[in-house]
C-alpha positions in Angstrom: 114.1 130.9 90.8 111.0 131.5 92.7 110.5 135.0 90.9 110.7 132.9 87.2 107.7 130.2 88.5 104.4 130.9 88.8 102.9 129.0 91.9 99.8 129.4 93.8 99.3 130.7 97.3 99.1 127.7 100.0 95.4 126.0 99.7 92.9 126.3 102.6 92.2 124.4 104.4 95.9 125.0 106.5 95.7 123.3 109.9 96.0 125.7 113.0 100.0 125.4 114.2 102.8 123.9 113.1 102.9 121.8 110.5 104.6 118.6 109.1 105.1 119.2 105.4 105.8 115.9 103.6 106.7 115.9 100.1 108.9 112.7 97.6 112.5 114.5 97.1 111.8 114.2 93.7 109.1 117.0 94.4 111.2 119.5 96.5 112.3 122.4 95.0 108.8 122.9 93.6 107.1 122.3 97.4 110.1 124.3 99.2 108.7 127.5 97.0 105.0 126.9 97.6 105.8 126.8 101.6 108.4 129.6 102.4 105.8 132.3 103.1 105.4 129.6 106.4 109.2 130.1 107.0 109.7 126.2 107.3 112.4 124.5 109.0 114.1 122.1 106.8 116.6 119.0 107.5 119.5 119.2 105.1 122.6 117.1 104.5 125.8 118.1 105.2 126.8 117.3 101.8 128.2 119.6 99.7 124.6 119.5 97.9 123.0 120.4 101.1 125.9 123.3 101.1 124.2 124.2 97.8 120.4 124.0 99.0 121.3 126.2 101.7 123.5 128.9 99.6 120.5 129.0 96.8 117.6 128.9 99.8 119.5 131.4 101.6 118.3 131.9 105.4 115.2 134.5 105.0 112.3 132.5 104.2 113.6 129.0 105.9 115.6 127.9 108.6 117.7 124.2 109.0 118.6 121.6 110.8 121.9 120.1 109.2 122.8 116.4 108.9 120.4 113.1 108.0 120.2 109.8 108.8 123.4 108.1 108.8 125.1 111.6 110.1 124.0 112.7 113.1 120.4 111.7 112.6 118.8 111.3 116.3 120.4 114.7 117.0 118.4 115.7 114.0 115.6 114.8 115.1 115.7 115.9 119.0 116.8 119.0 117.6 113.4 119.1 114.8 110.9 117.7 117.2 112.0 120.9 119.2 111.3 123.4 116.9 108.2 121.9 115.6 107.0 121.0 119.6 107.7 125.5 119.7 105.6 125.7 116.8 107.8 126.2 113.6 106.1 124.4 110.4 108.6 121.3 109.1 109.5 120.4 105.6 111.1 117.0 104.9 111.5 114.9 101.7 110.0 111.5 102.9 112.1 109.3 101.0 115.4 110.8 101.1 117.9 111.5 101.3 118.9 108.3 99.4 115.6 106.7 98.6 114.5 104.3 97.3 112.3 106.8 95.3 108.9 106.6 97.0 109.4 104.7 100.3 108.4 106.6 103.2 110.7 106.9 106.1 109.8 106.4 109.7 111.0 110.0 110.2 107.9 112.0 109.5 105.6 109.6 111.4 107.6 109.5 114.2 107.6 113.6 114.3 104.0 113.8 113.8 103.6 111.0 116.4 105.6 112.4 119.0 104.9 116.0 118.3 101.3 115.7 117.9 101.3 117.7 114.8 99.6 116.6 111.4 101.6 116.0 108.4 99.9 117.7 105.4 101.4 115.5 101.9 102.8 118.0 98.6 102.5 116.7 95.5 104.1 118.7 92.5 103.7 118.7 88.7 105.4 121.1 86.5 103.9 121.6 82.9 107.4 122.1 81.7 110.3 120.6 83.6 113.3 118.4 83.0 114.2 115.5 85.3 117.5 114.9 86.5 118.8 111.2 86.1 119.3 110.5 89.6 117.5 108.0 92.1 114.7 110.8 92.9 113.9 111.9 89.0 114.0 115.3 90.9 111.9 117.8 88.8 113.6 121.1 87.7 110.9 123.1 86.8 111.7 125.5 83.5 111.7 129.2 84.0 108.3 130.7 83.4 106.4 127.4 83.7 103.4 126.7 85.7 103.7 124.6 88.6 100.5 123.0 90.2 101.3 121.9 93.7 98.3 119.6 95.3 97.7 120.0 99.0 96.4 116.1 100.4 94.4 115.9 103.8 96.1 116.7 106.9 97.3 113.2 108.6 97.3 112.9 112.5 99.5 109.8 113.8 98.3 109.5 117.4 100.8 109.5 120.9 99.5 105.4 121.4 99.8 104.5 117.3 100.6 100.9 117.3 102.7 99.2 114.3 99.7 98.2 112.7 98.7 101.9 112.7 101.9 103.9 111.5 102.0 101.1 108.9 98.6 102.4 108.0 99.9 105.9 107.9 102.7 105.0 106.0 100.9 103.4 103.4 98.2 106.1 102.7 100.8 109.1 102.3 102.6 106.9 100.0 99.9 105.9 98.1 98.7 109.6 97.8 102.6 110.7 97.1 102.5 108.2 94.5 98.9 108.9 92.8 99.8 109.0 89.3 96.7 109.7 88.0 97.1 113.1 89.2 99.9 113.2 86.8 97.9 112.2 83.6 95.5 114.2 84.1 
């Protein structure tokens, strides 16, 4: 797939050390391809579609964590902050992996708090692309299309963040997840 897609190379400015990729899971295959020269860790279900992420991914250009929220999730995440505390980049889907579309979960705040790593936001829009009729309206971009992937501005969640302050957080990645005037433009 990555050979049929023409994507551009990641956009200074990259924060120095590991990073905490955050993209909508309606946005991932196109944002998995734009960071793999990073070699990314990635959480994945242990679904047979995270069977199928992982077969089609294959183990060269990312590594995993397996399970999610409801399965095994706080071994998950001890096992993510880990990696990412060692200095391995981090891609997750912020609003899976069952939605609602668009709500951010506490996960990436919570790594980027406790890790003191930013979390740089992916957006994706593919000029030619169908959209699967699932909760996510995942994006399957067409071979030979062009993808444009926007890079937002790094976010840092401080050690101390108060409720008030991830809630802040929270709301400004979603709102730039969301920005659809990127889209219409």
């Amino acid at each position: 797939m990555r050979d049929t897609l023409r994507l551009d190379p990641l956009l200074p400015p990259v924060p120095e050390g590991a990073i905490v990729f955050a993209c909508l899971h309606r946005d991932i295959l196109p944002a998995l391809l734009y960071v793999r020269t990073l070699k990314p860790v990635l959480v994945v279900s242990n679904s047979p579609d995270g069977d199928l992420l992982v077969h089609a991914l294959g183990d060269e250009d990312f590594s995993y964590v397996r399970g999610a929220t409801g399965d095994g999730g706080s071994r998950v995440f001890v096992a993510l902050r880990r990696l990412v505390e060692n200095g391995a980049h981090a891609g997750l889907a912020v609003d899976g992996p069952r939605g609602p579309f668009g709500v951010v979960h506490d996960g990436v705040l919570q790594l980027a708090r406790l890790t003191g790593r930013p979390i740089v936001p992916l957006r994706c829009r593919c000029r030619v692309s169908s959209s699967l009729r699932t909760w996510d309206h995942a994006a399957i971009p067409w071979p030979g299309s062009r993808v444009e992937i926007r890079q937002g501005p790094a976010l840092l969640v401080p050690r101390d963040a108060s409720l008030e302050d991830l809630a802040d957080t929270r709301n400004r990645l979603a709102a730039w997840l969301l920005d659809s005037k990127w889209e219409q433009s």
